[in-house]
N, C-alpha and C positions, 0 to 999 in steps of 0.2 A: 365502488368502481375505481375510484383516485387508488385506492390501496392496494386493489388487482392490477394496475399499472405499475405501482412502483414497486410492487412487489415481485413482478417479473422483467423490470429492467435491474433490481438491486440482483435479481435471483442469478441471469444473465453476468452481473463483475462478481456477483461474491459465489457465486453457485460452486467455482472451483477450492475456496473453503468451507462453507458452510454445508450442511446437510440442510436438504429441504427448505428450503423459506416459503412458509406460507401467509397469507393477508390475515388470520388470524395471530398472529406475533407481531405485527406491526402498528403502529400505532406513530399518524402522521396530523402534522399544524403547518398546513401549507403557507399559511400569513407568517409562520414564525419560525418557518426554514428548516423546522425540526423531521426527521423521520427515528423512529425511536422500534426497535428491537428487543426481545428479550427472550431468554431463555435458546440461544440456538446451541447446536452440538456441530464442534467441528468436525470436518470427514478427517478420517487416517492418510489417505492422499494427499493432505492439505500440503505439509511440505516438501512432496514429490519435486516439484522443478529447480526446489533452493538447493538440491543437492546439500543437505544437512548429517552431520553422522549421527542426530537422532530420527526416528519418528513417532510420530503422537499414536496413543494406545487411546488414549478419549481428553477430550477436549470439551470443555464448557464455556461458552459467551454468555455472561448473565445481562447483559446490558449492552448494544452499541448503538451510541447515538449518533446521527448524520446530521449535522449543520450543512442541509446543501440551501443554495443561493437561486432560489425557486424562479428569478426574472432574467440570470445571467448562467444558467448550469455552465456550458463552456470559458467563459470570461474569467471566472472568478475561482477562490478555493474550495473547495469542501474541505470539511472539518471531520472527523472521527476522535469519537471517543469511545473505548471502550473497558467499560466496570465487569468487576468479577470474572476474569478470567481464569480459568483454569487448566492446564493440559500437564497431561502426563505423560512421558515418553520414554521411550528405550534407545539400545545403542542400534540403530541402521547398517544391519551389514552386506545391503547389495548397492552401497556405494561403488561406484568403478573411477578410476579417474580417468582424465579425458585430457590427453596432454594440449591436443586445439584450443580447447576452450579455457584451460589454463595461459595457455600463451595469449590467445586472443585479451583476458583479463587484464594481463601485466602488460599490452601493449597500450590499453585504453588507459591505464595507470599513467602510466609516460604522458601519454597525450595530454592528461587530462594536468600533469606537473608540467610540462615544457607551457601548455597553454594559461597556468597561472601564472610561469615562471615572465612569460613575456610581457601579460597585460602588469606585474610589476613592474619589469622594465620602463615600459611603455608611461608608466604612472610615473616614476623618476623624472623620466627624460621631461616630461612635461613639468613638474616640479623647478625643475632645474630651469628650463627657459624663466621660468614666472610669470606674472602676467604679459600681456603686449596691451599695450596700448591702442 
């Protein structure tokens, strides 16, 4: 039943890569945080939304292991690992480009340097006073 559970909450975040997950390929140690997978096949959709100029012709996961954190799921990290991978791909050619979402890109780029660029700032300027007493 625990497997029928996590195997349609994993199926739910991973179902848009993986093909099929079923509670036979899973293999879970609730005390030891482990959820353990093998053998899946990725779907050909998998890298549809990365906008990638390849895509995958077949895909193999021999192995991925989930370190999730069974007493804090939200609080804490989960861990992935995954052995024996394998995918094979071609050149994608119904890429389009999308000048919005280009620009939206290179504007979060900015943001994301102006807003390291400050909290440097901001760490000097503290530096500089030195402690206070």
């Amino acid at each position: 039943m625990t497997e029928r559970l996590v195997s349609e909450i994993l199926n739910r975040f991973l179902g848009t890569y993986i093909e099929n997950l079923d509670p036979s390929k899973l293999r879970i140690s609730i005390w030891g945080g482990d959820a353990v997978l093998t053998d899946l096949v990725l779907k050909q959709t998998a890298f549809d939304d990365l906008d990638l100029p390849v895509r995958p012709v077949f895909g193999h996961v021999g192995c991925l292991k989930l370190k999730i954190p069974w007493k804090s799921w939200y609080n804490s990290q989960w861990i992935a690992v995954v052995e024996k991978l394998v995918i094979v791909v071609v050149p994608n050619t119904t890429i389009t480009y999308n000048e919005e979402k280009e620009k939206q890109l290179k504007h979060e780029v900015k943001l994301a340097t102006l807003q390291r660029l400050e909290e440097a700032r901001q760490k000097q300027r503290e530096e500089e006073k030195g402690p206070q007493d």
